[in-house]
Structure formats: C-alpha cells, structure tokens
N, CA, C and O atoms as CSV, one atom per row, in Angstrom:
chain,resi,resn,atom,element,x,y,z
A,1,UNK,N,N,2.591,-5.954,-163.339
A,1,UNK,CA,C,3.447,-6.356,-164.428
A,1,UNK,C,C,4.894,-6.154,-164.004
A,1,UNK,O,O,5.256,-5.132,-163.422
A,2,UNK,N,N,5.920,-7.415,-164.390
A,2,UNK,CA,C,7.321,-7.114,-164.266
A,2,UNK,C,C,8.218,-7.346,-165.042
A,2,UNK,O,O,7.931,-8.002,-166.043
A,3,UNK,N,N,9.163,-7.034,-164.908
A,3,UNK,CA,C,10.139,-7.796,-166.603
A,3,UNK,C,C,11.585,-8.102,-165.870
A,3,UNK,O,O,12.254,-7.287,-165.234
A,4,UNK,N,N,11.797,-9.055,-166.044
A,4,UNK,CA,C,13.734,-9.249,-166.138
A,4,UNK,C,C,14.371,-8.701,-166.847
A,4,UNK,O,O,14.282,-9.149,-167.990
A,5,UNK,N,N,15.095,-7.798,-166.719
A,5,UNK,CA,C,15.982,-6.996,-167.632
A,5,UNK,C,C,17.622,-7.514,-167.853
A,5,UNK,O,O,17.910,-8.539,-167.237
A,6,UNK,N,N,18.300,-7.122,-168.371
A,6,UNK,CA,C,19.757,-7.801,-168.430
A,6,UNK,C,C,20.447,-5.975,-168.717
A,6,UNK,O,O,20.476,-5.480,-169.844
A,7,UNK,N,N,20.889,-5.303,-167.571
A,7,UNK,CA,C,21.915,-4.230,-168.185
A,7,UNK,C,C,23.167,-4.449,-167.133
A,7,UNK,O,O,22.986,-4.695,-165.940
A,8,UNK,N,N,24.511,-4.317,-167.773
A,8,UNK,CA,C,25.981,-4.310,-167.111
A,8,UNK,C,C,25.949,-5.821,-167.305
A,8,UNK,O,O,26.296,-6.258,-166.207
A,9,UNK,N,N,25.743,-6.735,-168.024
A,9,UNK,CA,C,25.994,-8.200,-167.321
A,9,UNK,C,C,25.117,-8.909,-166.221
A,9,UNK,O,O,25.081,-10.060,-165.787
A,10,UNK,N,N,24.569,-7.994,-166.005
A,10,UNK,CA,C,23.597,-8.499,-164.526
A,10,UNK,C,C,22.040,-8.208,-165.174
A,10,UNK,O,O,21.740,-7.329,-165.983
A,11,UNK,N,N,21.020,-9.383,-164.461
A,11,UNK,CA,C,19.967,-9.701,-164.431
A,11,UNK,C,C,19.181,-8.620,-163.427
A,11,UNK,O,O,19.535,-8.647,-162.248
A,12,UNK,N,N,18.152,-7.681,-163.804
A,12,UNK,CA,C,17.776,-7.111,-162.288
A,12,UNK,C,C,15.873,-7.357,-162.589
A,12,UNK,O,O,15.465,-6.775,-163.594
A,13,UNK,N,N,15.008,-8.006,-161.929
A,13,UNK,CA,C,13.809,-7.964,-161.503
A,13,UNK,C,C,13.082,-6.787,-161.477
A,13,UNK,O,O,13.419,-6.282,-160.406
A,14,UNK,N,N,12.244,-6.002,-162.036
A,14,UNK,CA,C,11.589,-4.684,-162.062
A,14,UNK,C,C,10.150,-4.878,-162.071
A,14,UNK,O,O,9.662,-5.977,-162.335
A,15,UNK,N,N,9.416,-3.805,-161.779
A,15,UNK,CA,C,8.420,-3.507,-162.021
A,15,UNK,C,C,8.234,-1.492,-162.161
A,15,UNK,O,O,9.056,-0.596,-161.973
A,16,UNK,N,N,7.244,-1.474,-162.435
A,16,UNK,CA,C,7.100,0.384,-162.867
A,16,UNK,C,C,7.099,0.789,-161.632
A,16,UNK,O,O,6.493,0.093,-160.817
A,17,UNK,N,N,7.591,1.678,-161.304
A,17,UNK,CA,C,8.155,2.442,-160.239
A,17,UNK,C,C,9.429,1.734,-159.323
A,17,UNK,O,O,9.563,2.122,-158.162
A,18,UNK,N,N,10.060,1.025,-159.693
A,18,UNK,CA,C,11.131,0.642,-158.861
A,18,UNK,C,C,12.517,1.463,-159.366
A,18,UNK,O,O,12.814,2.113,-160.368
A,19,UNK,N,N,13.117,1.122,-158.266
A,19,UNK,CA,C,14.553,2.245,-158.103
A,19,UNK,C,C,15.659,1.260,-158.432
A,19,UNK,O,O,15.776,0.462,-157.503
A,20,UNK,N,N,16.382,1.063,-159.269
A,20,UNK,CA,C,17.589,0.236,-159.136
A,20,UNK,C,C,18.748,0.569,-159.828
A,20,UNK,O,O,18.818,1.086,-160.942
A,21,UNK,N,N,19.697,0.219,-159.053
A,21,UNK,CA,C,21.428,0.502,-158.791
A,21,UNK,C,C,22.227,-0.404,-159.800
A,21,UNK,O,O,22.673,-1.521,-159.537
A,22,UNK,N,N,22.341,0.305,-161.078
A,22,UNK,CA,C,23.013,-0.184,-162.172
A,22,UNK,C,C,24.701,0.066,-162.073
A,22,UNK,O,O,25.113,1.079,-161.507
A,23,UNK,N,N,25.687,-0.966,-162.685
A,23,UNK,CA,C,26.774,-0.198,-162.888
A,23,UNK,C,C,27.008,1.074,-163.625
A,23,UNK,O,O,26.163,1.144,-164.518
A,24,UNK,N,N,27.745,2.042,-163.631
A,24,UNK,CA,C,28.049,3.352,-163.899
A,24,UNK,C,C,28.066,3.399,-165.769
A,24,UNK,O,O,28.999,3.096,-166.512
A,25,UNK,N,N,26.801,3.849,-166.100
A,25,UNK,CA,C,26.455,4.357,-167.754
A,25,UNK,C,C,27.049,5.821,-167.663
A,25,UNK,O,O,27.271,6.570,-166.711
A,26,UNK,N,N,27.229,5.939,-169.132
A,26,UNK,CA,C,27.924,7.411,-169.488
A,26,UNK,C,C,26.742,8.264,-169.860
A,26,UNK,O,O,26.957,8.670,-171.002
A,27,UNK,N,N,25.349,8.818,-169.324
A,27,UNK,CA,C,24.389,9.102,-169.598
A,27,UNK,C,C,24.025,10.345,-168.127
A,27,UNK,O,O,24.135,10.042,-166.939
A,28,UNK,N,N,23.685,11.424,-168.550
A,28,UNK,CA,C,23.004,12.685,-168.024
A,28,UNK,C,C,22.402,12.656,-167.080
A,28,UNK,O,O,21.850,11.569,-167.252
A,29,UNK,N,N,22.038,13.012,-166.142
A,29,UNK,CA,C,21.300,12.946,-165.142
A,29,UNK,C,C,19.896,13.443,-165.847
A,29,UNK,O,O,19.896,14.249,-166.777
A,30,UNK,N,N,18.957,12.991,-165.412
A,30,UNK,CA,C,17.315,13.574,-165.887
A,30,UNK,C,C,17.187,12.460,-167.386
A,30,UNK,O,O,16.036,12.196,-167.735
A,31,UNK,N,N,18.014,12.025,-167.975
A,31,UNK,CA,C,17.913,11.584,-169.236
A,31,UNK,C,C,17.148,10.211,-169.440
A,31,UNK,O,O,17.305,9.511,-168.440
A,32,UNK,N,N,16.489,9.691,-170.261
A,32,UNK,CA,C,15.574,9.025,-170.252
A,32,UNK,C,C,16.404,7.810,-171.472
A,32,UNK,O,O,16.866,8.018,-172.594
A,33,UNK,N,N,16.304,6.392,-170.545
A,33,UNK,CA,C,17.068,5.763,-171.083
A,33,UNK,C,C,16.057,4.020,-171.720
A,33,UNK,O,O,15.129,3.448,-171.148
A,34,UNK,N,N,16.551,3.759,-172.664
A,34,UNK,CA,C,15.537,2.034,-173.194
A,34,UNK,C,C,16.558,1.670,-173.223
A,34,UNK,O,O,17.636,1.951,-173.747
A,35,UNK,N,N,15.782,0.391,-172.050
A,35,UNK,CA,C,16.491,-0.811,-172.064
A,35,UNK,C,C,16.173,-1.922,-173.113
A,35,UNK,O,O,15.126,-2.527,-172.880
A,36,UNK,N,N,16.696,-2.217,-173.951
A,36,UNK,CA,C,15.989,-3.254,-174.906
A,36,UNK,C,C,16.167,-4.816,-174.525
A,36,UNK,O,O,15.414,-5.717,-174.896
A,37,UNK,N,N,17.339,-4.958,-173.690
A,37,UNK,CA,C,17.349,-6.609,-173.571
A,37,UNK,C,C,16.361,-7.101,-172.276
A,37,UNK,O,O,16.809,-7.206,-171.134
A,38,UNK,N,N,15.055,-7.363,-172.607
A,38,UNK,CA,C,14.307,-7.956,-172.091
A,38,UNK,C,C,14.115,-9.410,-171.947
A,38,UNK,O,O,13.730,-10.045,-172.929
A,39,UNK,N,N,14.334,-9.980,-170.870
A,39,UNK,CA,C,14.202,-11.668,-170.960
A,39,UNK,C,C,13.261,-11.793,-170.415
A,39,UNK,O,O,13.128,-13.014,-170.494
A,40,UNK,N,N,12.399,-11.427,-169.853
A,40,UNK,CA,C,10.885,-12.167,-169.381
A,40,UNK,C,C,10.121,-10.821,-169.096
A,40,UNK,O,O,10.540,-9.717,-168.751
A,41,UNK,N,N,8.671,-11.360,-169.398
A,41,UNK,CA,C,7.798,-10.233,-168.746
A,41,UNK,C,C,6.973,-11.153,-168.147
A,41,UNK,O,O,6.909,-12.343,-168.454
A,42,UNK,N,N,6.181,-10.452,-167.071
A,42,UNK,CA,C,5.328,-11.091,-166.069
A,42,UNK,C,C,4.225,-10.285,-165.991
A,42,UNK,O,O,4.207,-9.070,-165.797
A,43,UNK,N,N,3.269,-11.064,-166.161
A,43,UNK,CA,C,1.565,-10.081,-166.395
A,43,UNK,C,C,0.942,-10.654,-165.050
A,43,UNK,O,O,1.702,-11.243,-164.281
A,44,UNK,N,N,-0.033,-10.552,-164.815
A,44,UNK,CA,C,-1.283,-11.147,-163.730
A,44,UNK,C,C,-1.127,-12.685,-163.998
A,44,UNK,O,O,-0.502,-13.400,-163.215
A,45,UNK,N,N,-1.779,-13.211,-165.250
A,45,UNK,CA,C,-2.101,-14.900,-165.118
A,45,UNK,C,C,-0.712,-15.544,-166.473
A,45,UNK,O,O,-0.688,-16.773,-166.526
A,46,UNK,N,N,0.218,-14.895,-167.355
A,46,UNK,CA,C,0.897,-15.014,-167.949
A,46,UNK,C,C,2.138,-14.354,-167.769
A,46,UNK,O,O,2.415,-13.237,-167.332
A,47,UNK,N,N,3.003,-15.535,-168.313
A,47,UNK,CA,C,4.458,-15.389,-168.708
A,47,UNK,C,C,5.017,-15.166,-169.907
A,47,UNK,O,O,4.892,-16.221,-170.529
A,48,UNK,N,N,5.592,-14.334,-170.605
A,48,UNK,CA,C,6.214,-14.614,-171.716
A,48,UNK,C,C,7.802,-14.031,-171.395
A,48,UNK,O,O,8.301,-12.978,-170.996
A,49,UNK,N,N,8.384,-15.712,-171.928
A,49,UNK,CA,C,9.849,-15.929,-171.558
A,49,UNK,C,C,11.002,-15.651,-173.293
A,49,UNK,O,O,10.943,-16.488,-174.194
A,50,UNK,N,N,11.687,-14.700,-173.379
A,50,UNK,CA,C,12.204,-14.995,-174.845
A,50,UNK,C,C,13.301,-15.694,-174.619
A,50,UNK,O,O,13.746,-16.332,-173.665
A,51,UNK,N,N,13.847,-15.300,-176.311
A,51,UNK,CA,C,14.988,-16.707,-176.525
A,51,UNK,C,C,15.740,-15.632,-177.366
A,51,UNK,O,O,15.110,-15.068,-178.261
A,52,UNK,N,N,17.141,-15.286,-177.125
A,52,UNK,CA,C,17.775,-15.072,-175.258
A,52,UNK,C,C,16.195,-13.772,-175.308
A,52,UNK,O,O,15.326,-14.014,-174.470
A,53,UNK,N,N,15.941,-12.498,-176.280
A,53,UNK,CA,C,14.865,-11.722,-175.527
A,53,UNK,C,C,13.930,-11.877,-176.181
A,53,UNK,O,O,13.994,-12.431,-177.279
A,54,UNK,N,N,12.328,-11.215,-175.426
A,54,UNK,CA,C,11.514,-10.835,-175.879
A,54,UNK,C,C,11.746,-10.017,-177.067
A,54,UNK,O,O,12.584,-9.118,-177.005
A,55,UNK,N,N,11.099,-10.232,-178.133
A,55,UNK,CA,C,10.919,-9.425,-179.150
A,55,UNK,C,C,9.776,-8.259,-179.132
A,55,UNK,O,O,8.585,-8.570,-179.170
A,56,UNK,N,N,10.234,-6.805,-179.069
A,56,UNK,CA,C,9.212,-5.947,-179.046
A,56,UNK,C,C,9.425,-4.838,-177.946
A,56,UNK,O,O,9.294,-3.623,-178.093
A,57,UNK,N,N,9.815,-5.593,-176.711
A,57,UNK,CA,C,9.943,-5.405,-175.412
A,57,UNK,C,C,10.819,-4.826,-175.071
A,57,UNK,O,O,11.965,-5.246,-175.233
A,58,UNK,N,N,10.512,-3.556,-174.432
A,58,UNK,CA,C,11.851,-2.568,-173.864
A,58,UNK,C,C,11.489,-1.431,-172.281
A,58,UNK,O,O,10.485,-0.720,-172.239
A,59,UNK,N,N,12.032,-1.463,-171.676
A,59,UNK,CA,C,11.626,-0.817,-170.571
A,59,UNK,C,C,12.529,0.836,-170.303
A,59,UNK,O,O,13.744,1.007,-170.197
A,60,UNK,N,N,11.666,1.635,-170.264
A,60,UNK,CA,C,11.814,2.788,-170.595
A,60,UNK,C,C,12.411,3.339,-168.729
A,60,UNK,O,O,11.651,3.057,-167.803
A,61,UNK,N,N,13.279,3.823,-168.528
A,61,UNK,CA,C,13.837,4.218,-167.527
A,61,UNK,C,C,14.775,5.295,-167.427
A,61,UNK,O,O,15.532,5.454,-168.384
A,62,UNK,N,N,14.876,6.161,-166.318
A,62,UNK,CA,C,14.793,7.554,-166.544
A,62,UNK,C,C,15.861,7.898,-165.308
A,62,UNK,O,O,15.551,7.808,-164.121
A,63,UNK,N,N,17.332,8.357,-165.855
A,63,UNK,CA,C,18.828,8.090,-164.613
A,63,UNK,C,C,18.439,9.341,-163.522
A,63,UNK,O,O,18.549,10.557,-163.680
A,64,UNK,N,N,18.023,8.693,-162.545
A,64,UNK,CA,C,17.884,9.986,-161.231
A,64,UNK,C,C,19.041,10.666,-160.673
A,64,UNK,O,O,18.961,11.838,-160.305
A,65,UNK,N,N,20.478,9.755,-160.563
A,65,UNK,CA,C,22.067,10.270,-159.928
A,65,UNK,C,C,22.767,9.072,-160.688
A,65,UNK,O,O,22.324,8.086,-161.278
A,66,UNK,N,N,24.120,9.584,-160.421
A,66,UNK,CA,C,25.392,9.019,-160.564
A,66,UNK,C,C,26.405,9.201,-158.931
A,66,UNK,O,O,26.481,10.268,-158.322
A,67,UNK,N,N,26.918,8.224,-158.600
A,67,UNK,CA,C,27.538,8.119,-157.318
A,67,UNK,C,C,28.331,6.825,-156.799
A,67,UNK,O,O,27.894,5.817,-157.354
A,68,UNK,N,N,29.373,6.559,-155.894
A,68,UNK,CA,C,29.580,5.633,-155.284
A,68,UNK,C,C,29.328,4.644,-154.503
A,68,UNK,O,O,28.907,5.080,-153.432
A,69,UNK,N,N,29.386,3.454,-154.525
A,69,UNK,CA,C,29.428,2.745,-153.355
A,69,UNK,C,C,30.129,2.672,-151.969
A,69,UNK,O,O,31.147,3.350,-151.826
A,70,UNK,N,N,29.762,2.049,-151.122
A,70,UNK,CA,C,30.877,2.460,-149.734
A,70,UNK,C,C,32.109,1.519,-149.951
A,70,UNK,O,O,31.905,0.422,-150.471
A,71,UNK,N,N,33.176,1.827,-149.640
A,71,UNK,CA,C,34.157,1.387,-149.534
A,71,UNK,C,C,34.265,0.109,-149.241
A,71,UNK,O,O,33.554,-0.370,-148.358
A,72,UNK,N,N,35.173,-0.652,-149.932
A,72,UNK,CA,C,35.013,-2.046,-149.962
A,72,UNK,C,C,36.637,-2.603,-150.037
A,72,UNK,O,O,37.309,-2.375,-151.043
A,73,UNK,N,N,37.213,-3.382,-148.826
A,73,UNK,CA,C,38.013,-3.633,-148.178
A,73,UNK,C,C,38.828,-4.521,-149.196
A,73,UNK,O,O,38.146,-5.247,-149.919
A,74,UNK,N,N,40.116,-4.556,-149.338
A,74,UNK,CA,C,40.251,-6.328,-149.334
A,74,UNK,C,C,41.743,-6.180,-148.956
A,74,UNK,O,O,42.431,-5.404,-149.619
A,75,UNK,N,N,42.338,-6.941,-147.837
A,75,UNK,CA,C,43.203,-7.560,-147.219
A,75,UNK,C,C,43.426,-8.422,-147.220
A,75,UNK,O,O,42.541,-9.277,-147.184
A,76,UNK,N,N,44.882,-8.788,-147.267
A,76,UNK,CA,C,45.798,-9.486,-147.933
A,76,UNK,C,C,46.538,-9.933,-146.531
A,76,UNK,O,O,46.584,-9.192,-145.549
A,77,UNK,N,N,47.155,-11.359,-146.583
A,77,UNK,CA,C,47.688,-11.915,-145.014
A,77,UNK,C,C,48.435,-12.842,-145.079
A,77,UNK,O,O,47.862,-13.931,-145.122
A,78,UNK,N,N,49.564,-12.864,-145.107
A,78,UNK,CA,C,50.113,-14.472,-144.590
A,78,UNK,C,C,51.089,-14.194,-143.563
A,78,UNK,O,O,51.990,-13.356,-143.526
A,79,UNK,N,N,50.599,-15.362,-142.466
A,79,UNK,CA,C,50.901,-14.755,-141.124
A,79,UNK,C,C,52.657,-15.015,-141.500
A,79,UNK,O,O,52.961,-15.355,-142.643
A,80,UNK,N,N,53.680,-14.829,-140.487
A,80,UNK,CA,C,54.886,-14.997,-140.287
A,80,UNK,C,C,55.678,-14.713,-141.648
A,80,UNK,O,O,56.906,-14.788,-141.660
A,81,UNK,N,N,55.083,-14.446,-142.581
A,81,UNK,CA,C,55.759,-13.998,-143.721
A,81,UNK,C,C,56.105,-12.459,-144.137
A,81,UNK,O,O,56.482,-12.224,-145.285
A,82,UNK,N,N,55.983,-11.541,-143.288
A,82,UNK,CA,C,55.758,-9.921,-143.272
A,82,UNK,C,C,55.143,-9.768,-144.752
A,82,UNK,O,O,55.682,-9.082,-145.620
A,83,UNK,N,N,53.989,-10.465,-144.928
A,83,UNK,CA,C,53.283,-9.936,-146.258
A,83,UNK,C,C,51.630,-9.448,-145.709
A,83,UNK,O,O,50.691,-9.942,-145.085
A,84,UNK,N,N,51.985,-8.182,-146.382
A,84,UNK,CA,C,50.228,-7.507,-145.802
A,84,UNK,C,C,50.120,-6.468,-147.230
A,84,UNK,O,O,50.852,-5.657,-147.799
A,85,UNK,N,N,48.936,-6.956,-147.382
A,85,UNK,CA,C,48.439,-5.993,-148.518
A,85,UNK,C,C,47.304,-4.909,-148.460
A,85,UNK,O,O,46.963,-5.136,-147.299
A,86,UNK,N,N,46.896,-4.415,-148.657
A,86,UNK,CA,C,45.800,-3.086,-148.076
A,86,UNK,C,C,45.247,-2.613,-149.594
A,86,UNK,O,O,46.017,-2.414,-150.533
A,87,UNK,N,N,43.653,-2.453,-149.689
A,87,UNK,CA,C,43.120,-1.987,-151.122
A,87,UNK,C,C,41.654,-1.744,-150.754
A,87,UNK,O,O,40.885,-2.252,-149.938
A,88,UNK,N,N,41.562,-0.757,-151.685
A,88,UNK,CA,C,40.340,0.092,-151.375
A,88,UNK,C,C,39.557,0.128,-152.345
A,88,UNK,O,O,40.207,0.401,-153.354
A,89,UNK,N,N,38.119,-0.053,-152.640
A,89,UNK,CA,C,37.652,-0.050,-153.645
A,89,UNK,C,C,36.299,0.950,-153.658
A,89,UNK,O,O,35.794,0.535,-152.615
A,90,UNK,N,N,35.733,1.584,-153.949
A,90,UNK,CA,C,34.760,1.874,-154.546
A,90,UNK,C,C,33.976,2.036,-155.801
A,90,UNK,O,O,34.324,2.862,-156.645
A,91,UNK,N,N,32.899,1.255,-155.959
A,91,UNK,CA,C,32.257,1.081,-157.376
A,91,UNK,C,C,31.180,1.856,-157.775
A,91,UNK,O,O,30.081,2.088,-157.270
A,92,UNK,N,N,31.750,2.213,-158.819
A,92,UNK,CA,C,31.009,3.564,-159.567
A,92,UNK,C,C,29.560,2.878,-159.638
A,92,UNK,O,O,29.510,1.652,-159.533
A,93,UNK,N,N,28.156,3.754,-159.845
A,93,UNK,CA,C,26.869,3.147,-159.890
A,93,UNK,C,C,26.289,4.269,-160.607
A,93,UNK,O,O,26.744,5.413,-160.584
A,94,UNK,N,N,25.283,3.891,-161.229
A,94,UNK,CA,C,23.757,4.710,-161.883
A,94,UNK,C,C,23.035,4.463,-160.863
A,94,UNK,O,O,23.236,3.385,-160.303
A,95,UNK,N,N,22.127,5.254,-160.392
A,95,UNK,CA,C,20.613,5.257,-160.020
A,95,UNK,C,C,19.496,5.207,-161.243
A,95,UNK,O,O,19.359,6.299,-161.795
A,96,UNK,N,N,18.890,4.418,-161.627
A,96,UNK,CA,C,17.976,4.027,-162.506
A,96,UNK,C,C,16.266,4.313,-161.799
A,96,UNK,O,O,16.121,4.324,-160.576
A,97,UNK,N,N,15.267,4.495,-162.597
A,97,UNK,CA,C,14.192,4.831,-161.840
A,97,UNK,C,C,12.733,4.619,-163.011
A,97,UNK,O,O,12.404,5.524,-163.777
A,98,UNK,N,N,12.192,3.619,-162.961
A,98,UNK,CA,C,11.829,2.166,-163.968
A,98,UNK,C,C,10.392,3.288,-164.131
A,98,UNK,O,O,9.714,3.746,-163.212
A,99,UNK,N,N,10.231,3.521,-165.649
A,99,UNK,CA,C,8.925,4.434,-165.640
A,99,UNK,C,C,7.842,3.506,-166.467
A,99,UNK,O,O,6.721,3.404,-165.969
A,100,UNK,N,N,8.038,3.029,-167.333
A,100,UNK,CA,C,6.707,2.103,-168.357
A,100,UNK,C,C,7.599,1.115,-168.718
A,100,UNK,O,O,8.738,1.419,-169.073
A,101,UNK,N,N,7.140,-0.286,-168.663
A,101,UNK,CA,C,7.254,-1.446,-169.682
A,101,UNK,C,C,6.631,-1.780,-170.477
A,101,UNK,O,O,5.582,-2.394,-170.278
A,102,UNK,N,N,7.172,-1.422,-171.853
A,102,UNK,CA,C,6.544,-1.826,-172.447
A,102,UNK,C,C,6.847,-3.652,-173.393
A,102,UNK,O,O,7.841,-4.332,-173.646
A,103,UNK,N,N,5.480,-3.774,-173.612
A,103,UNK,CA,C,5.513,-5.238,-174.151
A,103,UNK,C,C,4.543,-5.904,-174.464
A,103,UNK,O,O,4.692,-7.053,-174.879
C-alpha cells in the first residue's frame, strides 16, 4: 500500500516504513505527526484518487531529526563588468519516518 501525500507544497510518494525529507515543521523530535492531505492511495489491484483529497485518509508519521541541507551555491557573473555576487544557502529540513496509512 502507498499514498501521495501533499506536505510544504510538495507532492512526496510513501509507503509504511519510508524515510522522507520534508521542509522544516515547528514540531518535537519523537512527536507523532497526521498528515491529512491525502491525494491518492494505492492498494494491490486498486486506486482511489480524491478530488483535490481522499476523504477519511491520513498518514500517521512520526519526526525522527531536524537539520540542514548541504550548502547550496549561487553565483552571480557578468564578465568585464566587475560584477560578482557570492550566496550561500542552506535549507532547513524535517526527517519524517511514515508509520500506518490509514484509509
């Protein structure tokens, strides 16, 4: 069984026991979190697709860390013009850790 979930704006693919890298929630480490916007679940021989969600359907997931991403560049250039720009980014993340779907 799997479900499409929708958390931060983004779509992420799951099934029970998967690990996935959400943008940064204001939520506890160990704390046990429902996701309610469910857009599809996936069984063995059936689909059920909602409109925008499933009704009923929520996937129960449980925050393992909070932490960064690696550093992420962006440079700036135009040749013969002495213009150079330099920026550093790192993006805050949840560790998510997918325990029951229910549906």
């Amino acid at each position: 069984m799997y479900a499409v979930i929708e958390e931060g704006g983004k779509q992420y693919r799951v099934s029970q026991g998967d690990r996935i890298r959400v943008e940064k929630r204001d939520i506890e480490e160990g704390a046990v979190l429902s996701i309610d916007k469910v857009l599809m679940i996936g069984r063995d021989d059936e689909v059920v697709i909602g409109a925008p969600y499933v009704e009923g359907a929520s996937v129960t997931a449980k925050v393992l860390e909070h932490g960064k991403e690696d550093k992420v560049i962006v440079f700036k250039y135009r040749r013969k013009k002495n213009y150079r720009r330099f920026r550093g980014h790192r993006q805050q993340y949840t560790d998510l850790s997918v325990e029951v779907i229910n549906g």
